[in-house]
C-alpha positions as CSV (number, residue, x, y, z in Angstrom):
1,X,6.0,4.1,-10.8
2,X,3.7,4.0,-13.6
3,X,0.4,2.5,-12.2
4,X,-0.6,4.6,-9.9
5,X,-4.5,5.3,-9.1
6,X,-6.4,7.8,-7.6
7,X,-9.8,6.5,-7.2
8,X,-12.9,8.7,-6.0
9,X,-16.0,7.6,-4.5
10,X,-18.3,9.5,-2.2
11,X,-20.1,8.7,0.9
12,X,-22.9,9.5,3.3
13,X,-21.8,9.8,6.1
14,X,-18.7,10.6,7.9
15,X,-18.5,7.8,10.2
16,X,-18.8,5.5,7.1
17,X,-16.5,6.9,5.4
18,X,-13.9,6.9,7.9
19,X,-14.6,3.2,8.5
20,X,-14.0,2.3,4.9
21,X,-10.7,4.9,4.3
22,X,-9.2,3.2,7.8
23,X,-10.0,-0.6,6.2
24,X,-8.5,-0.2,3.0
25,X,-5.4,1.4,4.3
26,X,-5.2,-1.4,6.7
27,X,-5.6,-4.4,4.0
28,X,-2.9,-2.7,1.9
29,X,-5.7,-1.8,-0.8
30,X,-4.4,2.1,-0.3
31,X,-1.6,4.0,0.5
32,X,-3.5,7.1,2.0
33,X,-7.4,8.0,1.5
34,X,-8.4,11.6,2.2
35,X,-12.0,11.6,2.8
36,X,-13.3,15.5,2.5
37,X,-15.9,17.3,4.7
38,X,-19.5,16.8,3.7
39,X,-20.6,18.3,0.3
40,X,-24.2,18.7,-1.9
41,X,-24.5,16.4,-4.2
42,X,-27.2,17.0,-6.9
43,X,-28.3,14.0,-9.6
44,X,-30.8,11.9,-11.1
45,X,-31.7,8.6,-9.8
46,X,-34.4,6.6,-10.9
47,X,-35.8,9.3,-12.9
48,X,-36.0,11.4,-9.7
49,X,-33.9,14.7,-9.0
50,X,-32.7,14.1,-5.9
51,X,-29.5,16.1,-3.8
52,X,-27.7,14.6,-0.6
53,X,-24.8,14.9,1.6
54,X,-22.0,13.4,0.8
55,X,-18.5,13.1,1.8
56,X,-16.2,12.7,-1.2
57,X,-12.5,10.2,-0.8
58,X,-9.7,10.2,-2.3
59,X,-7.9,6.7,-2.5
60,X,-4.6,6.4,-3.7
61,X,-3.9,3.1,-4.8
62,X,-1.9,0.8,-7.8
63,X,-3.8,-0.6,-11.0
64,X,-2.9,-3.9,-9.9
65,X,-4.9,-3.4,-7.0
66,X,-8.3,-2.0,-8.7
67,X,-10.1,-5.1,-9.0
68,X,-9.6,-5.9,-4.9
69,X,-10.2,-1.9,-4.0
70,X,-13.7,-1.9,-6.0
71,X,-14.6,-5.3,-4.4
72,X,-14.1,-3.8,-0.4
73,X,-15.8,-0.3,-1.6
74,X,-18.8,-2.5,-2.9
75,X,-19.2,-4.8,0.1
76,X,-19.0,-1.6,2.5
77,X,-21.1,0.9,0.3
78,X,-24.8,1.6,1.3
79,X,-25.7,2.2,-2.1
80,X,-27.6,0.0,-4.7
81,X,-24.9,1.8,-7.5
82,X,-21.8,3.7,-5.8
83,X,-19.7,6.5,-7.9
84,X,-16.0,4.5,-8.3
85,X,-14.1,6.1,-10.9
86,X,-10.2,5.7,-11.3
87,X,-7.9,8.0,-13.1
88,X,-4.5,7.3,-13.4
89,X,-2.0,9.4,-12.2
90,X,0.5,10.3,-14.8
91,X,3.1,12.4,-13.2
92,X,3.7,13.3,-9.2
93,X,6.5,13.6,-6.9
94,X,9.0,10.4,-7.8
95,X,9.1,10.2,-4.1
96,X,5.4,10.5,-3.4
97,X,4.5,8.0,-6.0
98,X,7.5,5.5,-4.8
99,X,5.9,6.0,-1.4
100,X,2.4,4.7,-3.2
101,X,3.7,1.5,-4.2
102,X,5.9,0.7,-1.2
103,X,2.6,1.2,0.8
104,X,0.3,-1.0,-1.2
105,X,2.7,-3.8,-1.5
């Protein structure tokens, strides 16, 4: 499989979080989300320093499905401009990756 995604975006709060990984697993948009247990987040918004919790997911996805997985993380993000960044994932278990596609299709 060569289109294979992880996609990162950060939330704040758990029960958000949780609600978005379960939905996009559910519509087929991911294969598996890991969402991680609250971290500090320290940036500039606005041209103010500001730090926040935030709990940090891991979506594994396809390419193909991008456009549709940015779409759902948009309509369920609280934020006015949400971290989504995609990487592609260029070598992994044949198996794990096989398991990606068969998941998302």
């Amino acid at each position: 499989m060569t289109d294979a995604l992880l996609v990162f975006t950060t939330f704040p709060e758990a029960e958000g979080a949780a609600r978005l990984a379960t939905q996009l697993v559910r519509d087929k948009l991911a294969a598996c989300v890991n969402v991680l247990p609250a971290m500090q987040s320290f940036y500039v918004w606005q041209d103010q320093e500001t730090s926040g919790s935030e709990h940090l997911l891991l979506i594994k996805t396809r390419d193909a499905l991008y456009p549709q997985l940015e779409a759902a993380i948009l309509a369920a993000h609280p934020y006015e401009l949400p971290e989504i960044i995609a990487t592609s994932i260029h070598r992994g278990l044949p198996g794990y990756l096989n398991w990606i596609e068969a998941s998302t299709s």
